[in-house]
N, C-alpha and C positions, 0 to 999 in steps of 0.2 A: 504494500500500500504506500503510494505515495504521500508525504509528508507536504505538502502544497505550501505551507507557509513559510515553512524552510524553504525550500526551493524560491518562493518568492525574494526573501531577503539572501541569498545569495546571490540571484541576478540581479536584484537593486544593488549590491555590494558591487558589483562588476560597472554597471551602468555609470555609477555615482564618483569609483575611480575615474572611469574614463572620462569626466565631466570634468576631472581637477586641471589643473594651470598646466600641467606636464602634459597634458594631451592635447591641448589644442593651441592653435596660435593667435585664438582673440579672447582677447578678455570679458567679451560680452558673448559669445555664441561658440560653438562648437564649430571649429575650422581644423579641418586634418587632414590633407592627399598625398599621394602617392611621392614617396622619396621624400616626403620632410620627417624632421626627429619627431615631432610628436606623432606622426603613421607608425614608424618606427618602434615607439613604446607601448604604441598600444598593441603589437604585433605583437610584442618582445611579453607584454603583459598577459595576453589569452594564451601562447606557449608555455610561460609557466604554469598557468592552472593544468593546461591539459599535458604536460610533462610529469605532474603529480598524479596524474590519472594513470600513466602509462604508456599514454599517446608519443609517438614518433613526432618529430615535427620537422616540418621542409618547405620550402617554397619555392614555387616553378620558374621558369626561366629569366620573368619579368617580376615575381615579387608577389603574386596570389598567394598565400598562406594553407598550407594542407599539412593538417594533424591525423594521423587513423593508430588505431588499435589493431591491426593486422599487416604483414607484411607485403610487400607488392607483389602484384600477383594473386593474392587471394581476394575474394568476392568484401565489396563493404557496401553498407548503404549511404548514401552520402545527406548531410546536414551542414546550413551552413548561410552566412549571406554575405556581408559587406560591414567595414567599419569605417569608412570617409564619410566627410561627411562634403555638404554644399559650404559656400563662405560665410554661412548665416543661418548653421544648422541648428538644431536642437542633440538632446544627448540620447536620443530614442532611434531616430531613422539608420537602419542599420546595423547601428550595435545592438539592440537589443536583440534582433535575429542571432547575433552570433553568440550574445550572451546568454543566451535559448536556447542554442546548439551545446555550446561547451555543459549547463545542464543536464540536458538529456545525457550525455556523456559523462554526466557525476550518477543519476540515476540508474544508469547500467551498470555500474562498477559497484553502487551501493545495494543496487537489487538482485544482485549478480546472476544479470540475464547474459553477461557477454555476448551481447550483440555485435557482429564487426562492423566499425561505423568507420568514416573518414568526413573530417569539417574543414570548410574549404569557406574562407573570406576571400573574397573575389576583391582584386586590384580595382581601384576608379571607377567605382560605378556610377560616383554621381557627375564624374566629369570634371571636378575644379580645380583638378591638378594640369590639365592639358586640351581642356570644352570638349572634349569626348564621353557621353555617358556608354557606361557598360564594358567600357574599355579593355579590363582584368577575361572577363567573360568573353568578349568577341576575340581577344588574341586567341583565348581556349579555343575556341569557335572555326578561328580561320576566318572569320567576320574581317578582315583586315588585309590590307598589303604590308608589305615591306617596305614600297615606297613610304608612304601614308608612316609608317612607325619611324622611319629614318630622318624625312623630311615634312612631311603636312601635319602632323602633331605635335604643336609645341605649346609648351609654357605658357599658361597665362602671365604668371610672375616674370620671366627674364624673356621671353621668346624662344629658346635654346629649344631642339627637339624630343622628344621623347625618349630617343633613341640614345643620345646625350645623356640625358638626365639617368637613364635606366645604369647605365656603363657606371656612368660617376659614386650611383649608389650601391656598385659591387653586384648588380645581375649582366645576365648574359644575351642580351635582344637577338644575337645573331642564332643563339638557339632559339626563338620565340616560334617555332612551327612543331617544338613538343609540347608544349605547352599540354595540349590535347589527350597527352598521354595521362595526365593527371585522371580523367573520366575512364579508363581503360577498367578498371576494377568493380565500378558502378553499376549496382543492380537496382538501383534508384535514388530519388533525390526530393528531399522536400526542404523549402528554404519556409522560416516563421518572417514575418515582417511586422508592422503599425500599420493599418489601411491605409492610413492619409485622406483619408475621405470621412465621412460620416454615417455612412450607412448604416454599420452595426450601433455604432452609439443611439442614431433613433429608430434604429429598429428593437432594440433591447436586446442585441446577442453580444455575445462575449468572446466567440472565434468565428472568423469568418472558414469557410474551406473553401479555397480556390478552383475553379474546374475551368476557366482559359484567361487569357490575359489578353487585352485590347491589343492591337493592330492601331495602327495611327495614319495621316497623311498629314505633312506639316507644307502647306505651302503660303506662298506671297503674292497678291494681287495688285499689282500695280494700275493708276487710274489717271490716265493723262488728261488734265481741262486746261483751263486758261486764265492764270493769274489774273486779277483785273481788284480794281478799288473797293471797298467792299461798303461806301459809301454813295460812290457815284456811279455804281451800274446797274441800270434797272433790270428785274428779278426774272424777265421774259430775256435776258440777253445774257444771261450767264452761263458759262460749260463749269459747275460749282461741282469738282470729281467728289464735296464726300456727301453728297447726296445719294451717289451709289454705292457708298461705305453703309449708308442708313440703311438702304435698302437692301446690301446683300446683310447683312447683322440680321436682320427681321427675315429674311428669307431662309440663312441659317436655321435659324430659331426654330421656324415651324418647319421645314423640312425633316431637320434633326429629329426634332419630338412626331411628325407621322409615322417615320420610318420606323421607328421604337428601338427592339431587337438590342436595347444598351446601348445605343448608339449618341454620343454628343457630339455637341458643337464650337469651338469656343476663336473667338476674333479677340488676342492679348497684347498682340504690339499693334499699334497705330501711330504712324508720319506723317506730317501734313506740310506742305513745302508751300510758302515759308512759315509760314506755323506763327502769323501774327494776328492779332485778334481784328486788326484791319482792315485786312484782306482775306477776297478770295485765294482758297491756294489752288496753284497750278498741276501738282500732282500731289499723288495720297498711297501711300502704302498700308497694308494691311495684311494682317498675318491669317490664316486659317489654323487652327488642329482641330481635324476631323477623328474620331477615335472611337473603336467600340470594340467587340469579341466576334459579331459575324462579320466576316472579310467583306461579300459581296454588299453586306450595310452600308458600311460606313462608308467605302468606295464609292459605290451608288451617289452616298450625299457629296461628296469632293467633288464629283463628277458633275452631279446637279448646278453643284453653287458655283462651281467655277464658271459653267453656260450662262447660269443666270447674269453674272457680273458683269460677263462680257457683253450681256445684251442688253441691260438693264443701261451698260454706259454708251451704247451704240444708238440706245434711243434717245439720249439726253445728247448726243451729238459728240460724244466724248468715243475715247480707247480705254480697254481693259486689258490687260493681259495678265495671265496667269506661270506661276512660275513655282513647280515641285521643289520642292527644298531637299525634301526625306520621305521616303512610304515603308511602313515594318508592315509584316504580315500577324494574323491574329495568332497567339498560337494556344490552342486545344491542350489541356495537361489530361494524365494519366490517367481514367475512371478507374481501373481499380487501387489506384492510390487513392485519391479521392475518397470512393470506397470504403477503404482501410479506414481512413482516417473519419469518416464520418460515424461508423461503425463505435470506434475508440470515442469519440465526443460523445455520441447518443449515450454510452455506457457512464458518464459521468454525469447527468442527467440535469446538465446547463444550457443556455439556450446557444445556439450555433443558426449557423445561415450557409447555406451553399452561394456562393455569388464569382461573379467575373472580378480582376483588377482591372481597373484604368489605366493602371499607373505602369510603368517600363520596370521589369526587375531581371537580372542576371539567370532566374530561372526561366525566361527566353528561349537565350541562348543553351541552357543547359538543354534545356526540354529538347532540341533539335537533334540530341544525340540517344540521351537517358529517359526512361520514364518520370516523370516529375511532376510535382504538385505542391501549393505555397497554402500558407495556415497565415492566417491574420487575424491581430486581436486590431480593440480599438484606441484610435486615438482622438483625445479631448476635443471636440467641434469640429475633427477634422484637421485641426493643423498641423503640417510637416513643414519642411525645410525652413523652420524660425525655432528662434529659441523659448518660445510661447512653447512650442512641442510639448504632449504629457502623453503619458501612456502608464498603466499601471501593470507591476511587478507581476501581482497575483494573474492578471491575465498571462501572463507571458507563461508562470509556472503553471498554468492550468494546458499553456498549451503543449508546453515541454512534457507533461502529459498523454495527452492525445498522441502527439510523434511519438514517443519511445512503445504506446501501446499499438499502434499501427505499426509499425516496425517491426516490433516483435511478431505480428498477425501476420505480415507481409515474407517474414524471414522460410 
């Protein structure tokens, strides 16, 4: 029988370290990526615990962290997430995942199920060491060139490359295509995360269980009119481009919401050239992320709103064009993980929710090789990447939980 409130206050112990002065580089928020000291100790900090467990510990080519209780070659199930954070994180997004893993992994040695596990913190996932999210994970992946890691990934902080930067911190980039070999062992994968939404907090459940992860399209719609005074030009003689900013936003809106299927919408940067309250502006930029779990969904609406734009500015005598940034595909996780894991919730007889993520996480990319499936408690109103962030312990150990009991089901 699990001890649930022990287990809580040991991942709050783990959390509350990793929130002190040594692990982050601001003194207001949680800032920690990839090749700085404070990534560094907190590496150096989850290897000690699971070093006292028994766990091996090693890291891949470029700096991914992988601990297991079994030696290579033998079957493990893998657990595990991410511990960077954004420049303006909180001390939940990601570490908690792995401070959730490295439990289950005190749980199996104390319940002495010797399960063979391997936890794996995945390099960069949120991007603020190099504006690459998922980074750690797509090199695993093959998601990447060589060029792109040598030279198109660099530094936000100095500019210098990835590739640089990896060398300097004593990894080996020029092996970054074993990376892969890490998953070789892998007879499954479930990563715990914070929703970052608010779902479960009003729907009253306590773990979410994941069964696909959104798909996205991130593109830019650009809207050519014609500066002009925005005193002396009367309102029949205007090419005024954010009028079809107005309109494609409201045509998002209800498009999104007919489609359903999980499907959103959402318009977050906006440019207005020259962006004075004076004048008309002459052109208007505008972001799209389209996003849902059914592929031909959310596609569907990219596809709509970008028609729409362009003809919505054709008829005001204006140009639109449209311009893909980025498109992920949705990806489908494991049902009999799922499953498992649903099976192991029901039996604790707390409220759970099956639901899709929104949000982009590393079991993405895992999922494309390994079975896999993600557990989510809740987080406070929703909020991630700020140091507002909350999330509570006991959820976390209720989920650590659920995985060790699905694992065991699954073994």
């Amino acid at each position: 029988m699990v001890d649930r409130s022990r287990s809580a206050e040991r991942i709050e112990r783990d959390i509350e370290t990793l929130a002190g002065p040594h692990f982050t580089r601001s003194s207001d928020a949680i800032q920690r990526y990839a090749y700085t000291p404070e990534y560094r100790r907190t590496l150096d900090h989850f290897a000690g615990e699971l070093r006292s467990l028994g766990f091996e510990v090693s890291e891949d080519p470029v700096g991914t962290f992988v601990a297991r209780n079994r030696p290579p070659g033998e079957s493990v199930f893998g657990i595990g997430s991410h511990c960077d954070s954004n420049r303006n994180g909180g001390k939940y997004d990601g570490t908690m995942g792995v401070a959730t893993a490295v439990e289950v992994c005190r749980l199996n040695v104390e319940g002495g199920l010797d399960l063979p596990l391997q936890l794996i913190s995945f390099l960069e996932e949120e991007g603020s060491g190099f504006g690459q999210m998922l980074l750690g994970s797509r090199i695993m992946l093959q998601r990447v060139t060589e060029e792109e890691l040598r030279e198109s990934f660099r530094a936000l902080d100095d500019g210098r490359s990835f590739w640089e930067h990896a060398e300097e911190a004593g990894y080996e980039p020029a092996r970054w295509r074993e990376s892969i070999h890490v998953l070789d062992d892998l007879t499954g994968w479930i990563e715990m995360h914070i929703e970052q939404a608010r779902v479960l907090q009003d729907t009253g459940n306590r773990i979410g269980l994941v069964h696909a992860i959104a798909g996205y399209v991130h593109a830019d719609v650009i809207v050519h009119g014609r500066g002009d005074h925005a005193g002396a030009t009367p309102m029949d003689l205007r090419l005024d481009p954010t009028t079809v900013l107005a309109e494609t936003v409201l045509e998002l809106e209800r498009v999104a919401r007919e489609t359903g299927q999980g499907t959103v919408g959402t318009v977050g940067e906006i440019e207005v050239d020259p962006g004075l309250i004076n004048a008309i502006a002459s052109r208007v930029r505008f972001s799209l992320d389209i996003r849902g779990p059914v592929e031909e969904a959310y596609r569907g609406v990219a596809r709509e709103v970008a028609a729409f734009a362009e003809r919505a500015a054709e008829a005001r005598g204006m140009r639109a064009e449209v311009r893909q940034r980025q498109a992920l595909p949705a990806t489908p996780l494991d049902e009999r993980i799922v499953d498992a894991l649903e099976t192991a919730a029901k039996s604790t007889g707390e409220p759970y929710l099956r639901m899709h993520s929104g949000a982009a996480h590393d079991t993405m990319c895992v999922a494309d090789r390994i079975p896999s499936a993600m557990v989510f408690v809740p987080c406070r109103d929703g909020i991630s990447h700020h140091p507002a962030e909350d999330a509570d312990p006991a959820d976390a150990a209720l989920a650590a939980g659920i995985i060790l009991d699905a694992i065991a089901a699954l073994r």
